[in-house]
C-alpha positions as CSV (number, residue, x, y, z in Angstrom):
1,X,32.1,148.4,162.1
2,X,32.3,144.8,160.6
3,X,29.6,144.9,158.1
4,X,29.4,141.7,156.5
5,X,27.9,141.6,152.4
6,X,24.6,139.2,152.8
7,X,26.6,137.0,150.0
8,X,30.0,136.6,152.2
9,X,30.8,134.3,154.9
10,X,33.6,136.5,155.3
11,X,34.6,140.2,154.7
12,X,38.0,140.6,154.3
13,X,37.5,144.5,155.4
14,X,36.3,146.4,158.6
15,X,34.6,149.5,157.8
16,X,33.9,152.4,159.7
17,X,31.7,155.4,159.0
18,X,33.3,159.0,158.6
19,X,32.5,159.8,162.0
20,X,34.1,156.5,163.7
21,X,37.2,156.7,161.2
22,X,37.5,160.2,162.3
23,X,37.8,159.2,166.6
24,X,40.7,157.6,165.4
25,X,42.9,160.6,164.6
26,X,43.7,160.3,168.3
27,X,46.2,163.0,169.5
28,X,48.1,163.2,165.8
29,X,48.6,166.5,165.8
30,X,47.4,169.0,162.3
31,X,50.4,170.0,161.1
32,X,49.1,171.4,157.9
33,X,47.1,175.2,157.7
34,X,44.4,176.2,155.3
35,X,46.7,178.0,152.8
36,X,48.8,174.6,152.1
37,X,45.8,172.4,151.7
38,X,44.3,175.1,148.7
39,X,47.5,174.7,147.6
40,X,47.9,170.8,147.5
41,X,44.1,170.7,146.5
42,X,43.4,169.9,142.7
43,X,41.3,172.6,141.0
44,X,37.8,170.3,140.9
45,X,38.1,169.1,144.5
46,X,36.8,170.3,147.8
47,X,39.3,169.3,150.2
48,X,39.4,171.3,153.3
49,X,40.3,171.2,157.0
50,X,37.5,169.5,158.5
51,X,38.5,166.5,155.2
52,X,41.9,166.5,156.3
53,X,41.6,166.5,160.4
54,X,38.3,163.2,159.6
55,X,40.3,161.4,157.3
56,X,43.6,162.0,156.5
57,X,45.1,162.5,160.2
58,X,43.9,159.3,161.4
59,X,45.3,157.8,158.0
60,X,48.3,159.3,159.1
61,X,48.5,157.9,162.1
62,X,47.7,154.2,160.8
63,X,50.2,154.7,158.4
64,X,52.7,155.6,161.1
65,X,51.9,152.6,162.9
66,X,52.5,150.0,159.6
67,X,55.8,152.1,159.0
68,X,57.4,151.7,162.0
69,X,56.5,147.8,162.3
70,X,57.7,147.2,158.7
71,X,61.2,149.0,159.7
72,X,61.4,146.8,162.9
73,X,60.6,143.8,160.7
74,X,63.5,144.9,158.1
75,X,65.9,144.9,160.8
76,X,65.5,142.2,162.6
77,X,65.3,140.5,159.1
78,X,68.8,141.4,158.5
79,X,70.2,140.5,161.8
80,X,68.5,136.7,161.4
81,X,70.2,136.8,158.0
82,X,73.5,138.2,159.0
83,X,73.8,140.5,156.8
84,X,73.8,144.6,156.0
85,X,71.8,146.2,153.0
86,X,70.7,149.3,151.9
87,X,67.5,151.6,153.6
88,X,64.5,149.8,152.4
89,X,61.9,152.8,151.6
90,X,58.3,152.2,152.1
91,X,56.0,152.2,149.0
92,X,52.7,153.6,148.8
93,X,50.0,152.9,146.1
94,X,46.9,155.3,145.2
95,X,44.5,154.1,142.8
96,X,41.4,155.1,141.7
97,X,39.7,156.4,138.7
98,X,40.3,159.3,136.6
99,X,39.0,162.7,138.5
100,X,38.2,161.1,141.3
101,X,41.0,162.9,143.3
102,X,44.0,160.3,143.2
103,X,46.3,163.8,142.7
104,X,45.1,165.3,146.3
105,X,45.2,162.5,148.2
106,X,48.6,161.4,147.3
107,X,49.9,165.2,147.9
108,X,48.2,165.4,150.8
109,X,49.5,162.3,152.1
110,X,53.3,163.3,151.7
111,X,53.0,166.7,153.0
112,X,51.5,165.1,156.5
113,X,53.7,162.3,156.3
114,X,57.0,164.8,155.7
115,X,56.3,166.3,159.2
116,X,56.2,163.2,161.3
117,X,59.1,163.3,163.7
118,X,61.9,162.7,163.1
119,X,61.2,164.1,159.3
120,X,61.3,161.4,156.9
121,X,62.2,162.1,153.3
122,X,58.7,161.4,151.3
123,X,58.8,161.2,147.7
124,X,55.9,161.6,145.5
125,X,55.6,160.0,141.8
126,X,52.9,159.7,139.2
127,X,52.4,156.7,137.0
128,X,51.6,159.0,133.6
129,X,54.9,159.6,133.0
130,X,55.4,155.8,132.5
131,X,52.8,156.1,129.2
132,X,54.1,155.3,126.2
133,X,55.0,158.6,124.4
134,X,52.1,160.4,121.7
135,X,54.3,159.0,119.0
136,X,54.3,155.1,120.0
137,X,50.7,155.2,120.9
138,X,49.8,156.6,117.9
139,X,51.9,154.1,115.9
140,X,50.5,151.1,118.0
141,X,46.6,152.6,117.5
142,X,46.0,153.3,121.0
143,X,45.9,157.2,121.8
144,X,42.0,156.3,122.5
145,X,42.9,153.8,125.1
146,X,45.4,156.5,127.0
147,X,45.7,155.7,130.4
148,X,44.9,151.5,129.6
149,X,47.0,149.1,130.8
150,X,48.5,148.5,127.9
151,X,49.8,152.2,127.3
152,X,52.2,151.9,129.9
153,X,55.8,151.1,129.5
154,X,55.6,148.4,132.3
155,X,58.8,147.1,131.9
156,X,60.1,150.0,132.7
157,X,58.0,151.0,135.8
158,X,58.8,147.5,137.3
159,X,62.4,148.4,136.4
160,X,62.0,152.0,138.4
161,X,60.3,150.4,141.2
162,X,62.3,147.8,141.3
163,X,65.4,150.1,142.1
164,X,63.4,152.0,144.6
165,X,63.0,149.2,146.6
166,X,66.3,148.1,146.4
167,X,67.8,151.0,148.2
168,X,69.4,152.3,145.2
169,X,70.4,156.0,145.0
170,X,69.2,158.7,141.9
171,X,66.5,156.4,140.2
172,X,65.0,158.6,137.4
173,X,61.2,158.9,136.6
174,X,60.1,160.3,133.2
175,X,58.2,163.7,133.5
176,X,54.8,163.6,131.8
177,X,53.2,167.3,131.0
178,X,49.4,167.7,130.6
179,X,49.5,170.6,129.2
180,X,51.0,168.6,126.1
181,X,49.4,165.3,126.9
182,X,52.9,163.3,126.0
183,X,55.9,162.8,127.8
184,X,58.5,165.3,127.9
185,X,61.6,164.4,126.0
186,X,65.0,164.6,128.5
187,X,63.2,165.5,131.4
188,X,63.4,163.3,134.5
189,X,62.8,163.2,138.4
190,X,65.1,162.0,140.5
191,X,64.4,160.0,143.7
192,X,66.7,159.6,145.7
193,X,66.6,156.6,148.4
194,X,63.3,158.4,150.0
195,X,62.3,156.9,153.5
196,X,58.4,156.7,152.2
197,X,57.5,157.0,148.4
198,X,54.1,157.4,147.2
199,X,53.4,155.7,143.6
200,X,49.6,157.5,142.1
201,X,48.0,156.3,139.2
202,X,45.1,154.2,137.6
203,X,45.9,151.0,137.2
204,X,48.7,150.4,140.1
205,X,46.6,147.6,141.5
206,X,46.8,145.5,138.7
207,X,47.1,142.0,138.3
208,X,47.5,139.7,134.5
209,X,46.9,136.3,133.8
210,X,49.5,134.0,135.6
211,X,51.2,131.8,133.8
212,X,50.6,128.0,134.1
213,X,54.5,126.9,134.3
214,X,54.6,128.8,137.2
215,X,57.1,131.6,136.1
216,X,57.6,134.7,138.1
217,X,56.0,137.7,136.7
218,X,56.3,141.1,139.0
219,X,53.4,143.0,139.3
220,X,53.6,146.8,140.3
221,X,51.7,146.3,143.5
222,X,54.4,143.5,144.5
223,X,56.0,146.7,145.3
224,X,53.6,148.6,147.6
225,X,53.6,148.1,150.9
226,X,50.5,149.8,151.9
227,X,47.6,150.8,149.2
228,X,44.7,152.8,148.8
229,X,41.9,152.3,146.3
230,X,39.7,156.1,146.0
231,X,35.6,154.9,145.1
232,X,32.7,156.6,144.0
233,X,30.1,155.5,141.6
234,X,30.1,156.1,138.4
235,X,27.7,158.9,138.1
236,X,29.3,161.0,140.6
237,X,32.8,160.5,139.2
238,X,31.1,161.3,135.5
239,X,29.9,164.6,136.9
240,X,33.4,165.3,138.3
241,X,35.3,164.6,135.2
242,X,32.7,167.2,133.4
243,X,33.0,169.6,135.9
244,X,36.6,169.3,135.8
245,X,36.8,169.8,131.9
246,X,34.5,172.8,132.1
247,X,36.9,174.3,134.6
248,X,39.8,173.5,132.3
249,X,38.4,174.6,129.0
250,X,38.3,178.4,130.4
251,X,41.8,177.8,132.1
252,X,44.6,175.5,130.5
253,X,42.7,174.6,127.1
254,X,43.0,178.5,126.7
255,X,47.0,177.8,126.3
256,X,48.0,177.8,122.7
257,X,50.2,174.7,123.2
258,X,47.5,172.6,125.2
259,X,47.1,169.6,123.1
260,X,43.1,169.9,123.7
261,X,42.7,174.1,122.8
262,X,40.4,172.7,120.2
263,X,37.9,172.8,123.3
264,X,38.7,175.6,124.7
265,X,35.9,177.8,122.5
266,X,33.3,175.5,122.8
267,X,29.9,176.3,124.1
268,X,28.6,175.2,127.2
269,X,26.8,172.5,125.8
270,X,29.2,171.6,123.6
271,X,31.6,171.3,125.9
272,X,29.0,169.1,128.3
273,X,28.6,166.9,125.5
274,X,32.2,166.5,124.1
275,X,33.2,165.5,127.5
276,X,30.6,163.2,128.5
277,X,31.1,161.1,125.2
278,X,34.7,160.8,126.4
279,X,34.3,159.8,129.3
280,X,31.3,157.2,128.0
281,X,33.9,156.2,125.6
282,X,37.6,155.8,126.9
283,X,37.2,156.0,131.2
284,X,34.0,154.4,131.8
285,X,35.3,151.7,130.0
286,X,38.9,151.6,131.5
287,X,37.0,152.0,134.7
288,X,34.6,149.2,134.7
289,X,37.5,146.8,132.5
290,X,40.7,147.3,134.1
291,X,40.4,149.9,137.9
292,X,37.5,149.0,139.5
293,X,37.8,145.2,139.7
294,X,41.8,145.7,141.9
295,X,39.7,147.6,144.2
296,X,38.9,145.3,146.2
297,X,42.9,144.2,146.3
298,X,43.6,147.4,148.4
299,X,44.4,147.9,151.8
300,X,42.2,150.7,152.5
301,X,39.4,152.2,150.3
302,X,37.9,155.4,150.3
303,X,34.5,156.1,149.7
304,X,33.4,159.2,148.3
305,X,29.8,160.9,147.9
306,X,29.1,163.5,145.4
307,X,30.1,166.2,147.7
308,X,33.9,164.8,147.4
309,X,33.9,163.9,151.0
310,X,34.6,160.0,152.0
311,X,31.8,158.8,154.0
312,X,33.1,155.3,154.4
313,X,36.2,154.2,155.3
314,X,37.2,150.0,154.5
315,X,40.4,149.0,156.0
316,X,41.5,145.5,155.2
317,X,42.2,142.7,158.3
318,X,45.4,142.0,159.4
């Protein structure tokens, strides 16, 4: 399990094979059927039963482990301190690239995690509705650089975040719609002092050039107290994201108001071609610039073969 790169005196991560990660489900019991994981599934992925019962239970049961310790640790944090506060929730970060199936693993996630006993209140929220809106990216030249770092509104994820983890009640979340790639105006989600909240999104795991003088500058991962880092290489995850926009330009591109119905009558090979030179030219490059290098600052990665099953499982040493 402790595979060690010829290059490192020391690997910071144990890693287990799907079948070993698997033995360590344990007795966790499946408390999800086939009908709710199609359901929780995103259209390009394969997620089934035997996925969820290898990899996901004995995630769950890990993750039940870290919760309960970092509750214990709260409290008796408090009662050294002498003092009372608000229910801290714990935060959960999933990062990957685009299509490589951030979306199912974070759903999945809070639907097993909701039915631990007693039943915790799990809250689920996506990074994308922290972009900028159309109208300021356009205006600052970067609608090709969607999804970028810098198309965030960071100061006001930290802000969201920030609230979360203070315990405070009714924090609102911006609602992003991808049928109209931009924001939606008045629209929020609500999260309300969850006992677990999972964040999704590309660049969660982010880092930025420190400052000499020593000043404090939050990071969104300052946040997370457990993370997870979704891998495959870049060919597989290019014939994903192709796949996937085949899929949607006979589906949601058909919609009149779907900012990209310009592709929804192209030809096969049109289509192939239009969507590989986007992905050559905005999330290979977002990918190998700004998500792949935090992946090594997660606490668990997940790696994924072409058949969109993990095969490898890297948990980080305590």
């Amino acid at each position: 399990m402790d595979i060690r790169a010829p290059d490192q005196q020391y690997n910071p991560y144990r890693i287990f094979s799907r079948e070993q990660w698997a033995q360590l489900r344990n007795d966790m019991p499946m408390t999800l059927e086939g009908g709710e994981i199609a359901r929780l599934r995103s259209m390009h992925d394969r997620l089934d039963l035997k996925e969820v019962e290898d990899i996901y239970l004995p995630l769950s049961r890990l993750l039940s482990i870290y919760v309960d310790a970092m509750q214990r640790l709260y409290v008796a944090q408090r009662r050294f301190l002498g003092i009372q506060d608000r229910k801290m929730p714990y935060i959960i970060g999933v990062a990957g690239s685009v299509a490589v199936g951030k979306s199912t693993t974070a759903r999945v996630l809070q639907a097993l995690l909701a039915r631990w006993s007693p039943r915790p209140k799990v809250d689920l929220v996506t990074t994308d509705g922290f972009l900028f809106p159309n109208a300021v990216l356009e205006r600052q030249g970067l609608m090709q650089k969607k999804g970028f770092p810098e198309s965030y509104d960071l100061p006001r994820l930290l802000a969201f975040l920030s609230d979360i983890k203070a315990g405070r009640g009714k924090v609102r979340a911006p609602v992003y719609s991808h049928l109209t790639y931009d924001i939606i105006p008045n629209e929020w989600n609500e999260v309300d002092r969850p006992d677990i909240l999972i964040v999704e999104g590309l660049n969660v795991l982010q880092t930025g050039r420190l400052p000499k003088d020593g000043k404090a500058i939050p990071f969104v991962s300052d946040f997370f107290d457990f993370s997870v880092y979704l891998d495959a290489s870049d060919e597989v995850l290019k014939s994903w994201y192709v796949d996937r926009f085949l899929t949607l330009r006979g589906t949601a591109f058909r919609d009149p108001k779907s900012y990209f119905h310009r592709y929804s009558n192209l030809s096969d090979e049109a289509a192939i071609e239009t969507a590989s030179a986007i992905w050559d030219r905005i999330n290979l490059v977002n990918l190998h610039e700004n998500i792949l290098p935090t992946r090594q600052r997660a606490d668990l990665i997940l790696s994924k073969s072409e058949s969109h099953q993990v095969e490898e499982v890297s948990l980080r040493r305590l």
